[in-house]
GUDOPA-301716 format. One line per 8 residues: their letters; for each residue x, y, z of N, C-alpha, C, O. Coordinates in pm, 1 decimal. Layout:
<sites>
A = X Y Z X Y Z X Y Z X Y Z; ...;
</sites>
This chain:
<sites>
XXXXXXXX = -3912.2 7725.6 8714.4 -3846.5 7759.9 8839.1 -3870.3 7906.8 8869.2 -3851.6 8005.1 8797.5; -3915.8 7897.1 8992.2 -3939.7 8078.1 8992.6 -3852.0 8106.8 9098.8 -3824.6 8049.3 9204.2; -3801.5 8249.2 9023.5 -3628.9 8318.7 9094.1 -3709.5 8463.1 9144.3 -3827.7 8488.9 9121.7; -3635.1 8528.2 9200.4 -3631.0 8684.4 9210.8 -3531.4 8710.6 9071.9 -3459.1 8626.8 9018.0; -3549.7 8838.5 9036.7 -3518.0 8886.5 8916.5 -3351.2 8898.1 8923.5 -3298.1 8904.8 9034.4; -3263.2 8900.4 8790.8 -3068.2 8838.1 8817.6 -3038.8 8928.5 8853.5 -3087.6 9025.2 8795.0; -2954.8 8953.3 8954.9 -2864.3 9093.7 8979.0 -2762.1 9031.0 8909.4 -2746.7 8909.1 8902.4; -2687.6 9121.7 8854.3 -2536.0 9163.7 8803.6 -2479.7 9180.1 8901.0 -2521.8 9261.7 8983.0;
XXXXXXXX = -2367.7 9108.1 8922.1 -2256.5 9137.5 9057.2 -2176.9 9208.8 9029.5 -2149.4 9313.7 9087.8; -2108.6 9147.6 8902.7 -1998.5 9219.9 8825.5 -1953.3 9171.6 8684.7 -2047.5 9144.0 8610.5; -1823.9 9155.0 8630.3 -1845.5 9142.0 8495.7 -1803.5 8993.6 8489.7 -1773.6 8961.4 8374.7; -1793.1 8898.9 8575.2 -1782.8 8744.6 8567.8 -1904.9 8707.2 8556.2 -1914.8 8593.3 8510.6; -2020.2 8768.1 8584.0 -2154.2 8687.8 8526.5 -2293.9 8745.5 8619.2 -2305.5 8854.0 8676.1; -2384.7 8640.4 8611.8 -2472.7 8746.6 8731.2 -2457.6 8593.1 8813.8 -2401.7 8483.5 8810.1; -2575.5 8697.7 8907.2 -2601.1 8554.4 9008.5 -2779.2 8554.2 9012.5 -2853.2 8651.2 8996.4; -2819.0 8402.8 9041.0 -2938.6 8404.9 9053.0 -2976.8 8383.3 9180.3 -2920.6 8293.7 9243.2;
XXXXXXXX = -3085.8 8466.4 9244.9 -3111.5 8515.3 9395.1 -3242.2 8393.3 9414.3 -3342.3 8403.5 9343.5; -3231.1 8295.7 9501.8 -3330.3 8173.3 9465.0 -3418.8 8231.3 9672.7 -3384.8 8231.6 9791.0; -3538.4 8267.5 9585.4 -3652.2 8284.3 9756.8 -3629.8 8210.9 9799.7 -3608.0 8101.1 9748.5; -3623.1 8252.2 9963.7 -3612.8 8135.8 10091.3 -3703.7 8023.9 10044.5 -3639.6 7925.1 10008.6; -3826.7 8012.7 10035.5 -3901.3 7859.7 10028.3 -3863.1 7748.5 9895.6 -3888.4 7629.1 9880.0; -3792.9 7846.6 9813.7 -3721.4 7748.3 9721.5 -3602.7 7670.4 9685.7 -3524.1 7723.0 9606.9; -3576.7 7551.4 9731.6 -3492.2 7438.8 9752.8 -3456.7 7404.6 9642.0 -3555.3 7371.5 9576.3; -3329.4 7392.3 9566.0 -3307.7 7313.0 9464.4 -3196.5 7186.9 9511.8 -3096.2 7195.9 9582.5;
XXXXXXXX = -3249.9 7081.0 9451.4 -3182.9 6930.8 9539.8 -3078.8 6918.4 9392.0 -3078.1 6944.9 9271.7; -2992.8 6855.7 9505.6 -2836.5 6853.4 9391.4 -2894.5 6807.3 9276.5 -2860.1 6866.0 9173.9; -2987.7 6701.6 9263.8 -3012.0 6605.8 9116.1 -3078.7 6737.5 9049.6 -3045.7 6755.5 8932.4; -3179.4 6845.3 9113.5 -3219.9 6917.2 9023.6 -3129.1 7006.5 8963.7 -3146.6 7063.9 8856.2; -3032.4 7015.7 9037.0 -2951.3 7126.9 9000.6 -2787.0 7119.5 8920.6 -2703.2 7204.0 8888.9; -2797.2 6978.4 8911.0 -2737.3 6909.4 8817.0 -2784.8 6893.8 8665.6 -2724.9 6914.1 8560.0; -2929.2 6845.3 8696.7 -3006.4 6858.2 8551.0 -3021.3 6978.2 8520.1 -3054.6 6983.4 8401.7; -3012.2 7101.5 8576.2 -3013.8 7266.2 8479.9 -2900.8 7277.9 8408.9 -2899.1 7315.0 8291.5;
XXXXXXXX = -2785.2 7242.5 8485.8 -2656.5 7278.2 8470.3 -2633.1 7131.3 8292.4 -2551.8 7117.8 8200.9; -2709.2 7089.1 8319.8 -2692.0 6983.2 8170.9 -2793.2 7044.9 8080.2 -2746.2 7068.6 7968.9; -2922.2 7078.8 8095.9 -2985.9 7197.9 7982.4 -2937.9 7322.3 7954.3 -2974.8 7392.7 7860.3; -2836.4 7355.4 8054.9 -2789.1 7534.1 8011.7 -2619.1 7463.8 8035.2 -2557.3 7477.2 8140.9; -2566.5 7391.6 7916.8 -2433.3 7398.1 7896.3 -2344.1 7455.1 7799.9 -2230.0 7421.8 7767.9; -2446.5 7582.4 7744.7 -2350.8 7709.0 7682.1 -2334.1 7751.2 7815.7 -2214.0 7757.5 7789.4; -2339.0 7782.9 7922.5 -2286.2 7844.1 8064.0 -2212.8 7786.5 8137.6 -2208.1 7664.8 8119.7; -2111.8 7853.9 8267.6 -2055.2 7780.8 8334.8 -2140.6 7815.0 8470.0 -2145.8 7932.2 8507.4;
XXXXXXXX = -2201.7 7720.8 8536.7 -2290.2 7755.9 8652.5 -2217.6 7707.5 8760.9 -2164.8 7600.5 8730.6; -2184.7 7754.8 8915.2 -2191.0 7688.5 9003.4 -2323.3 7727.7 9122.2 -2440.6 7759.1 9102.5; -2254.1 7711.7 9233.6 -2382.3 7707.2 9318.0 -2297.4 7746.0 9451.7 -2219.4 7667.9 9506.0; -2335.7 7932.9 9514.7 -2254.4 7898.9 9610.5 -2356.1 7804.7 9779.3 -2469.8 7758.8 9789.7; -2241.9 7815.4 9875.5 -2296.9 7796.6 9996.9 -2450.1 7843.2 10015.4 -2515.8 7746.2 10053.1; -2548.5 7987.7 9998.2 -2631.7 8041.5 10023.9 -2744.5 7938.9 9911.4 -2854.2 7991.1 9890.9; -2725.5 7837.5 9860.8 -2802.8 7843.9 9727.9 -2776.3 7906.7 9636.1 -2811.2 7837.8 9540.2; -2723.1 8023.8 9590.7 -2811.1 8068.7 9501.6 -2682.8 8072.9 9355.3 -2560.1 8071.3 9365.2;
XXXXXXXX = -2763.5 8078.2 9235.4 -2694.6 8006.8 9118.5 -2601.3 8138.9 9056.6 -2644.9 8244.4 9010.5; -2480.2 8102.1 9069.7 -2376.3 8202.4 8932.6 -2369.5 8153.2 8812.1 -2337.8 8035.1 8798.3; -2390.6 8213.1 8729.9 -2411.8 8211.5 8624.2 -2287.1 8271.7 8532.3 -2298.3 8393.0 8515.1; -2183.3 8218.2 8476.6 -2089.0 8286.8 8390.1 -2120.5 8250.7 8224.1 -2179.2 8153.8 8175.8; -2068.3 8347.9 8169.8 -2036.7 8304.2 8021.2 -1930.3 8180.5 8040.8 -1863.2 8143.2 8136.9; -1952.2 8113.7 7846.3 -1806.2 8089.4 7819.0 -1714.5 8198.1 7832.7 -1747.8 8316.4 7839.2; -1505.4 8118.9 7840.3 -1408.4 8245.7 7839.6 -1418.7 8221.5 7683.6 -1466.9 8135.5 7610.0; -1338.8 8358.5 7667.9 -1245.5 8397.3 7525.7 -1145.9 8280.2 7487.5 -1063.4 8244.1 7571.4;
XXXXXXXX = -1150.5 8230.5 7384.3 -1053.0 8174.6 7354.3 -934.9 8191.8 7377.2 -873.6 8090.3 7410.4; -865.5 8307.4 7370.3 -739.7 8283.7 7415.3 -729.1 8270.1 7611.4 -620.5 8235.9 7658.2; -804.1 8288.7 7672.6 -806.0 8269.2 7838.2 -820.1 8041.2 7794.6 -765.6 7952.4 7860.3; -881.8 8029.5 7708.4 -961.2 7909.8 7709.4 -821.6 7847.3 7659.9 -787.3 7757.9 7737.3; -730.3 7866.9 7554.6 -598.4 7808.0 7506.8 -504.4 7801.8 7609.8 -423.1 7709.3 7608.5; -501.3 7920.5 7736.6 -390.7 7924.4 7841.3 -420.4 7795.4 7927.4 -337.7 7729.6 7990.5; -592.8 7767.2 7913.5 -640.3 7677.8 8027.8 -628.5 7572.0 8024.6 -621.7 7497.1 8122.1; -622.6 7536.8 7887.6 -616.3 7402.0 7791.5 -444.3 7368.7 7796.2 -400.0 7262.3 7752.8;
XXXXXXXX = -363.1 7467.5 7850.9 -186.9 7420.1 7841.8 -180.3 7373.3 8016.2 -124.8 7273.5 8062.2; -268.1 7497.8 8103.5 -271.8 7448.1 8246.8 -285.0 7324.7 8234.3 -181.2 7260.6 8218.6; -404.6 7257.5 8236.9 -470.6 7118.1 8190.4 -398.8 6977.6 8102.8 -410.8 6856.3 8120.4; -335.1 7044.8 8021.0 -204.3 6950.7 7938.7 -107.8 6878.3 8021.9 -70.9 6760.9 8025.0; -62.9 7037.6 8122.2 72.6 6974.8 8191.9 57.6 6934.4 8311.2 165.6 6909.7 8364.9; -80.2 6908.3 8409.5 -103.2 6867.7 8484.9 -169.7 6679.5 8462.7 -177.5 6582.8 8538.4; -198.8 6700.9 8343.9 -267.2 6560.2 8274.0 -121.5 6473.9 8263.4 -123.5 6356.4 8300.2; -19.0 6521.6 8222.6 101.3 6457.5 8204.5 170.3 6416.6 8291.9 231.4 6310.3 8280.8;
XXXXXXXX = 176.7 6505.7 8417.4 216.4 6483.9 8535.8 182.9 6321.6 8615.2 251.3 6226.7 8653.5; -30.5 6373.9 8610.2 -82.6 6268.7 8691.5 -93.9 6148.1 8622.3 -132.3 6051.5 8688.3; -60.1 6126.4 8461.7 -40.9 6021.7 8428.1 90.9 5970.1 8440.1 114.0 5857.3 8396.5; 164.8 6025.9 8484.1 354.5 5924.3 8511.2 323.1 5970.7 8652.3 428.6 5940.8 8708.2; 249.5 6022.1 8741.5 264.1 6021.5 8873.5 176.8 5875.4 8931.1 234.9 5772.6 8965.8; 38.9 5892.9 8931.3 -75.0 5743.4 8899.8 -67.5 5736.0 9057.4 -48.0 5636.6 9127.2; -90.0 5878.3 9098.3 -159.9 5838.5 9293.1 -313.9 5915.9 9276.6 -401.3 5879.4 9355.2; -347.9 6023.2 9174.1 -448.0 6065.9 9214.1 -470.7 6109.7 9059.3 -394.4 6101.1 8963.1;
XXXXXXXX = -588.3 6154.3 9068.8 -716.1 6173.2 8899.4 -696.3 6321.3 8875.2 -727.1 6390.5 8972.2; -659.4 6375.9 8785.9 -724.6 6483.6 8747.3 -841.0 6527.0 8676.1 -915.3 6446.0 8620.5; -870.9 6713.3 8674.1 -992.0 6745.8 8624.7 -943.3 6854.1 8553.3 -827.9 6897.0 8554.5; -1048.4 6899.9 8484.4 -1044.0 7049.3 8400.6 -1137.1 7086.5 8450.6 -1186.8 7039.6 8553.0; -1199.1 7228.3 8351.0 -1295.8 7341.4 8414.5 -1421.0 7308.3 8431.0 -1500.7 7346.0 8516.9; -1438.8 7208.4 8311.0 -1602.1 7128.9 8325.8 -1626.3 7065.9 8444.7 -1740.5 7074.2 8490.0; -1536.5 6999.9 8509.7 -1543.9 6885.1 8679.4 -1628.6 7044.3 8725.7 -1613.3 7161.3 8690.6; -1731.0 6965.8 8831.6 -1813.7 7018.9 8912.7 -1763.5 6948.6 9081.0 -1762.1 6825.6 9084.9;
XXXXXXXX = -1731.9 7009.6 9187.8 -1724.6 6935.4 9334.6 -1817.2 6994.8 9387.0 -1844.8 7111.3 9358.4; -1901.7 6901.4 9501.1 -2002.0 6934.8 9607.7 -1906.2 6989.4 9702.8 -1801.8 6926.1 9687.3; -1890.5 7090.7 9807.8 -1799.8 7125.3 9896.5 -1845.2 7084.2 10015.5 -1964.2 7111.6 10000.4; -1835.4 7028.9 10145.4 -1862.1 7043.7 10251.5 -1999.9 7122.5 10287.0 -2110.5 7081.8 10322.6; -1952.0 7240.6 10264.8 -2021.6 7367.1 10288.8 -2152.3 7342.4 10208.6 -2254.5 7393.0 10254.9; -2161.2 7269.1 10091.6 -2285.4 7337.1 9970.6 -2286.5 7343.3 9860.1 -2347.6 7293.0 9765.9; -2168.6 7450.2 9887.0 -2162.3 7507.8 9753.5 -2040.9 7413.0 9619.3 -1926.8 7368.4 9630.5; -2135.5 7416.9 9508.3 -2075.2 7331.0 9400.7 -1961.8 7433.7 9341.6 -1985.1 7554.6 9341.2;
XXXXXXXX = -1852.5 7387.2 9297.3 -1797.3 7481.2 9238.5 -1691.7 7396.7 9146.0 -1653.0 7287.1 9186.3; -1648.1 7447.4 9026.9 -1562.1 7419.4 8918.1 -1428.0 7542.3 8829.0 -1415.1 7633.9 8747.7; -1336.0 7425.0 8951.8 -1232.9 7526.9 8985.4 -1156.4 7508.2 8802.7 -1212.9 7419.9 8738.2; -1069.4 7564.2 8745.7 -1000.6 7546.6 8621.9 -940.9 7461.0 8598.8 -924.0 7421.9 8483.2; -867.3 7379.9 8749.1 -802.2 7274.6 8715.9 -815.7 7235.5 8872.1 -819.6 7311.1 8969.1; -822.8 7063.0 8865.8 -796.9 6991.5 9005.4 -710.5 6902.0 9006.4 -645.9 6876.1 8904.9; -692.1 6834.4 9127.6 -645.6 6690.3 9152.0 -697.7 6657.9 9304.9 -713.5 6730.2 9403.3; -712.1 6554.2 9287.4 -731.0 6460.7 9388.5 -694.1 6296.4 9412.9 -701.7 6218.3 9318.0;
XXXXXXXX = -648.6 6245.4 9565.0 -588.8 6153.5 9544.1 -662.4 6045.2 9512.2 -776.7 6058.9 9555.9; -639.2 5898.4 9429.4 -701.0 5803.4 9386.3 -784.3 5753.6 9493.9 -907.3 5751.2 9499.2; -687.0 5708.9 9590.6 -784.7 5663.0 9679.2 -918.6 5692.3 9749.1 -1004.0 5608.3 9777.5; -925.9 5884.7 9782.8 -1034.7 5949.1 9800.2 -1174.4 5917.9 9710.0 -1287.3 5881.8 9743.2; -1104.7 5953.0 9564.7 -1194.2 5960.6 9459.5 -1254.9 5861.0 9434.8 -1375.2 5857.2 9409.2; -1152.7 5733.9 9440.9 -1238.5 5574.2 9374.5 -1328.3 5506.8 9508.4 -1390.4 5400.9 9498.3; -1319.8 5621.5 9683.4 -1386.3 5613.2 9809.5 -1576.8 5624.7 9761.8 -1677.5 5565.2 9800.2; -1545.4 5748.5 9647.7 -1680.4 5747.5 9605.2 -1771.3 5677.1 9502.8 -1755.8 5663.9 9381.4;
XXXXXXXX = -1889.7 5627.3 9599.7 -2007.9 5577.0 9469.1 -2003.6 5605.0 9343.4 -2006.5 5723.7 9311.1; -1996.7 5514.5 9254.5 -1974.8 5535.1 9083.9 -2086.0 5630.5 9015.4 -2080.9 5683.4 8904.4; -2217.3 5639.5 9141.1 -2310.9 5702.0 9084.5 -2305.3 5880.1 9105.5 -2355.2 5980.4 9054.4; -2227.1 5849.7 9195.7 -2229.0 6036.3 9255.0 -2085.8 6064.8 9199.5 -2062.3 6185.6 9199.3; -1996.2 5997.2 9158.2 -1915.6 6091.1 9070.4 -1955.4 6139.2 8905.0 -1903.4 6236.5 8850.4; -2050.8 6055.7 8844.6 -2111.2 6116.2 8703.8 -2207.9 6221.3 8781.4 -2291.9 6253.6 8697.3; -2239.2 6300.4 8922.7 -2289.6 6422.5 8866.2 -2196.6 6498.3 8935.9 -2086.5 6476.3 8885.4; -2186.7 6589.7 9042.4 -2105.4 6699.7 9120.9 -2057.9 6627.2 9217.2 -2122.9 6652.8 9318.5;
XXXXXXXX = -1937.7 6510.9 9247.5 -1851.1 6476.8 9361.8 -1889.0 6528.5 9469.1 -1839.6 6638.3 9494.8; -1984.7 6471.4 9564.8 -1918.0 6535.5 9724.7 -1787.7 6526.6 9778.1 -1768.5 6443.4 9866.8; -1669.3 6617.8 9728.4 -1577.6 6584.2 9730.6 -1479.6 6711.2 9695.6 -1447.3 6741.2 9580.7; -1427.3 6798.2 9844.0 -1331.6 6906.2 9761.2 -1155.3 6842.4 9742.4 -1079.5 6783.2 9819.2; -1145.5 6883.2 9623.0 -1007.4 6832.2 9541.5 -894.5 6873.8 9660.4 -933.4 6936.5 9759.0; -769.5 6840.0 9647.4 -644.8 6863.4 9769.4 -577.2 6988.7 9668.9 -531.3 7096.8 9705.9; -588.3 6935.0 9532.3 -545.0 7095.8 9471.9 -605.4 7141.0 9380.6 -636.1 7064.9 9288.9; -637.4 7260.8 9376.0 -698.9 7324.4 9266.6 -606.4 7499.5 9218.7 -528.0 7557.7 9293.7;
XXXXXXXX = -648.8 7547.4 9076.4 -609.1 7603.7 9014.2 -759.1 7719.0 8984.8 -879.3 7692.8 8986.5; -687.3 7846.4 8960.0 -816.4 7920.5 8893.5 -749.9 7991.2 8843.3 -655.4 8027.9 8913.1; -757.0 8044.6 8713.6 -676.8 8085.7 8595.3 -736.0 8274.2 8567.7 -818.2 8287.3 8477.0; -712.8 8345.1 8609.0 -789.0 8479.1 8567.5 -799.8 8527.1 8471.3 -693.7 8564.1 8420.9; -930.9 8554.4 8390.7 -914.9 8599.1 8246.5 -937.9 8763.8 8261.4 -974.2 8808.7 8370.1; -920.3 8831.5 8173.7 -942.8 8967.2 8122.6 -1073.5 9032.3 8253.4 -1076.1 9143.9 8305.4; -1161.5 8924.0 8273.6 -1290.8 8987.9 8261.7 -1343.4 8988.1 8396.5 -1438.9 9052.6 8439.8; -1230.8 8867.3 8485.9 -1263.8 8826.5 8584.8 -1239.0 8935.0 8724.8 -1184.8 9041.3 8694.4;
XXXXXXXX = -1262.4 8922.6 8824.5 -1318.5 9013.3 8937.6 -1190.3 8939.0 8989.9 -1204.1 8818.1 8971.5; -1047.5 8976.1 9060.1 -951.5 8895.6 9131.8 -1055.5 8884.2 9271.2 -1071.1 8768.9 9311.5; -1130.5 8997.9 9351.2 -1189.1 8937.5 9447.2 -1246.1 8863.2 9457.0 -1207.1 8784.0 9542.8; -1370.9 8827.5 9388.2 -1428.5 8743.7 9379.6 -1334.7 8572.0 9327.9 -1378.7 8465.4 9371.0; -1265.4 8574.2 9276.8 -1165.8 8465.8 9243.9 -1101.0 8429.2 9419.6 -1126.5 8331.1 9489.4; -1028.5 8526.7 9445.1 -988.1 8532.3 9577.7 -1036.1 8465.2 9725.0 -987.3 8389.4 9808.8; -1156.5 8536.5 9705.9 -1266.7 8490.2 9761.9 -1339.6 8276.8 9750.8 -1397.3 8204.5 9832.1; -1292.3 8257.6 9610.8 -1348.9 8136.3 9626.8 -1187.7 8069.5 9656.4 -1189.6 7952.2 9693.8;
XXXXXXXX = -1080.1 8120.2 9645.8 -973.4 8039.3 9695.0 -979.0 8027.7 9800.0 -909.3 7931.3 9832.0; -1048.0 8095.1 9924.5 -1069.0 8151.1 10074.8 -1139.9 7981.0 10109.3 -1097.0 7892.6 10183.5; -1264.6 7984.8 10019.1 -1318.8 7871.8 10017.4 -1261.7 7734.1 10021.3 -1271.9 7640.8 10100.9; -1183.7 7756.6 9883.0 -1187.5 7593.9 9883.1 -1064.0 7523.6 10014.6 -1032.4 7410.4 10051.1; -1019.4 7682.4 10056.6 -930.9 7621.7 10162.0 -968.6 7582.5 10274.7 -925.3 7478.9 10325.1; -1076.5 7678.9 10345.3 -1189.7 7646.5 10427.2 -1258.4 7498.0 10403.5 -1275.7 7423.6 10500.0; -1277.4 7478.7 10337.3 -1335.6 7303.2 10245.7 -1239.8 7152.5 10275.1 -1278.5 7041.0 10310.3; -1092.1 7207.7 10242.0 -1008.3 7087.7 10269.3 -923.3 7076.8 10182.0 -857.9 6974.1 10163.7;
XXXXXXXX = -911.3 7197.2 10106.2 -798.7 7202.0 9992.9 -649.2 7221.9 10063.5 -618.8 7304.2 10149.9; -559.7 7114.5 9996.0 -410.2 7132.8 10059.4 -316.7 7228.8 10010.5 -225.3 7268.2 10082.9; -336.7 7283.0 9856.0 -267.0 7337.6 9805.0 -373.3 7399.3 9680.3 -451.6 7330.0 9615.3; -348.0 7584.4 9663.0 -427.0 7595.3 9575.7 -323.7 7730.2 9503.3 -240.6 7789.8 9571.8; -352.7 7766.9 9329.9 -311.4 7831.8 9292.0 -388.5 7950.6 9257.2 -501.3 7902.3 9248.1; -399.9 8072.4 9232.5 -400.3 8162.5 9159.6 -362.6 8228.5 9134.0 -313.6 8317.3 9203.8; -366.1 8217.0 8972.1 -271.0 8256.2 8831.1 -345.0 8391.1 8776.8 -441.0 8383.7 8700.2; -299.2 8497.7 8816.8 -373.3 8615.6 8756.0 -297.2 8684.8 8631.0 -216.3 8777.5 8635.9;
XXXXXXXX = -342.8 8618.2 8523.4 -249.8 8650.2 8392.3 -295.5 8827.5 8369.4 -226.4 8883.1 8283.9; -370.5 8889.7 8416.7 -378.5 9019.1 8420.6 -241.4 9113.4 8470.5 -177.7 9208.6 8425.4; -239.6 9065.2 8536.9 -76.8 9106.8 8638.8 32.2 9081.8 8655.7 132.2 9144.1 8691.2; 1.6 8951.6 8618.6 134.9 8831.7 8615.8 189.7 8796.4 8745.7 309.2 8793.5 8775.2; 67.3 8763.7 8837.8 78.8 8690.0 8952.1 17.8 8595.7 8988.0 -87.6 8542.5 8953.1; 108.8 8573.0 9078.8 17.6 8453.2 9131.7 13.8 8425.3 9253.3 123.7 8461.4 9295.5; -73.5 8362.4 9378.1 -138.4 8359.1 9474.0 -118.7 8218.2 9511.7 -203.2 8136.9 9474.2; -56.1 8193.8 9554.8 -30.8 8086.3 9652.6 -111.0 8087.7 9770.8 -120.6 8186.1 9844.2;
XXXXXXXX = -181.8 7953.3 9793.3 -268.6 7932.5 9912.4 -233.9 7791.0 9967.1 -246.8 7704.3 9880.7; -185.6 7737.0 10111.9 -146.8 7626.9 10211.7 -269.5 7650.4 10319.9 -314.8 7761.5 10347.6; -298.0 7571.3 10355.2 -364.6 7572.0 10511.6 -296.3 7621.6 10653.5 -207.6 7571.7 10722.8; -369.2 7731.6 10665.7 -321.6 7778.2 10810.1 -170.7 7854.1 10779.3 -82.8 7870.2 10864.0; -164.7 7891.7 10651.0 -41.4 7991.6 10646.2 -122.6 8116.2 10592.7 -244.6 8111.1 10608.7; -60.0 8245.9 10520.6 -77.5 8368.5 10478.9 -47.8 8309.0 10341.5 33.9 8221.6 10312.3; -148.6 8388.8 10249.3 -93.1 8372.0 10088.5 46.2 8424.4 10069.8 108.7 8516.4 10122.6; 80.5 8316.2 9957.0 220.3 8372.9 9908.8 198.6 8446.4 9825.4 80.5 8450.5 9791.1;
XXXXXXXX = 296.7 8539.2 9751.8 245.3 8614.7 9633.8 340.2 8626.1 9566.3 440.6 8672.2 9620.6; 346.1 8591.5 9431.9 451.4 8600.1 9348.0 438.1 8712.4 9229.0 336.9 8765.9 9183.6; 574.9 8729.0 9195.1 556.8 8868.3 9072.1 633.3 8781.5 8928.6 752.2 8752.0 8916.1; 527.5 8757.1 8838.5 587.9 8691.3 8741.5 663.0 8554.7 8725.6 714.7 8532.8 8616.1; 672.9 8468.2 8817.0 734.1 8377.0 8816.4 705.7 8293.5 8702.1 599.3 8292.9 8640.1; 812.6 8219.7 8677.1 873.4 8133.0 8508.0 794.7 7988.5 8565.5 702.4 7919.1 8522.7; 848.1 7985.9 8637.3 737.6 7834.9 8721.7 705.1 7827.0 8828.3 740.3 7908.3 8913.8; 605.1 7694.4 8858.3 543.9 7636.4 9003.4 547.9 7529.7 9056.2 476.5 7437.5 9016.7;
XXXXXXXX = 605.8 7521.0 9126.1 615.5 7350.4 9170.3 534.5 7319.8 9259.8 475.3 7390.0 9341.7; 533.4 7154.5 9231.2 388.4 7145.9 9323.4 368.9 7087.2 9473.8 274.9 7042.4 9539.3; 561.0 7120.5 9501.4 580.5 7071.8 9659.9 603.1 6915.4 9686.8 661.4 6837.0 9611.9; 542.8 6887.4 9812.7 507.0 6777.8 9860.7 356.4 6689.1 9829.9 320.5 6571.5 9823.8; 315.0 6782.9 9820.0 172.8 6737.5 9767.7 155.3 6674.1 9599.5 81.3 6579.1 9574.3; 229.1 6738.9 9505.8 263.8 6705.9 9375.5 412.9 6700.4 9312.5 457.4 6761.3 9215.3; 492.5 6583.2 9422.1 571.3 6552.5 9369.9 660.4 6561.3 9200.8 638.1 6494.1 9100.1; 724.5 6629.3 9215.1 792.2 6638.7 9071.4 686.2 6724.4 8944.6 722.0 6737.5 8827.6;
XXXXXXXX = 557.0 6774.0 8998.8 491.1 6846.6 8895.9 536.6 6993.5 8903.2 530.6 7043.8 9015.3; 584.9 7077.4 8793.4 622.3 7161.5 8806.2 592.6 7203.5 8651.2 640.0 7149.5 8551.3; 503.4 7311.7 8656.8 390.2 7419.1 8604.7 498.9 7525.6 8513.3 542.2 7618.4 8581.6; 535.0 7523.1 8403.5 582.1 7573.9 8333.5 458.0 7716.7 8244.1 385.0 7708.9 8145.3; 483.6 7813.3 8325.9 402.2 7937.1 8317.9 418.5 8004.8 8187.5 339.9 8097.3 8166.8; 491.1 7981.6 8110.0 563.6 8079.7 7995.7 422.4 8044.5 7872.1 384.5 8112.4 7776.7; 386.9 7951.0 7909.2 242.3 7852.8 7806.0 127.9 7943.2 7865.1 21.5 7958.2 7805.0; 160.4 8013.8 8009.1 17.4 8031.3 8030.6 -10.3 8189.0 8063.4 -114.7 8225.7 8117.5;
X = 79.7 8265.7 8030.3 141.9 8434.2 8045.9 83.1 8429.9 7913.6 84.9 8530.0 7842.0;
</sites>
């Protein structure tokens, strides 16, 4: 595959700058992302490939309790599927991306071909989560919450364990912003799920 050479954006990873005449088709760009799975890759809107490390284990243990108590939820809730950090979604827009944690409702999800959910879902989740580690850029995090709301997301979180905030995102409102809060509930949209933060501080 021939690239222009990686710029460094910042300290979440680089990005790879792909020349105008070069097209990568979802199946190809699915099969990289399965030969380079020491990395977390997405793909924004423009084409072109981000490239992150694995996190630190302890960012990776906070993500793994996010993931616990949302798994528990949607199994005594049983309207919609959850994901962790590995799930990949096609967005509207393009761009693939793999938020820390999702959900989406059953019916949407089981809407799609059995064959296009084993690679990147054309399909943005109603909620998603992005967990901030040590290393991460809040703009750039920020920035893809901008996204997935733009996309069709109903409800989205970010948890900036740097600060001990968190970022509430609805459609067509202003972010909320919280200072430390003990928990999160998940509204109308996630009935009775409520995000016990003290696991993830």
């Amino acid at each position: 595959m021939n690239t222009q050479s990686p710029v460094a954006t910042d300290i979440l990873g680089m990005v790879l700058k792909m020349q105008p005449n070069i097209i990568i088709s979802d199946e190809q760009f699915f099969d990289f992302c399965q030969e380079n799975r020491d990395f977390r890759i997405e793909r924004n809107h423009l084409g072109e490939l981000l490239i992150m490390p694995p996190t630190g284990a302890e960012t990776d243990e906070r993500n793994f309790n996010l993931t616990g108590q949302l798994w528990t939820w949607t199994k005594q809730d049983g309207t919609g599927v959850g994901f962790g950090s590995s799930g990949g979604f096609t967005l509207p827009n393009g761009a693939v991306r793999s938020p820390d944690a999702a959900w989406i409702r059953k019916s949407r999800w089981e809407a799609i071909p059995g064959e296009q959910r084993k690679r990147f879902a054309p399909i943005c989740p109603e909620f998603v989560v992005e967990l901030r580690s040590e290393t991460d850029s809040l703009k750039t995090l920020q920035e893809k919450m901008e996204e997935y709301m733009a996309n069709g997301t109903e409800l989205g979180w970010l948890l900036d364990r740097k600060q001990r905030k968190v970022f509430i995102y609805r459609p067509n409102q202003a972010v909320e912003e919280l200072d430390n809060p003990s928990t999160l509930s998940g509204g109308d949209l996630l009935p009775g799920f409520v995000l016990d933060l003290s696991q993830i501080w």
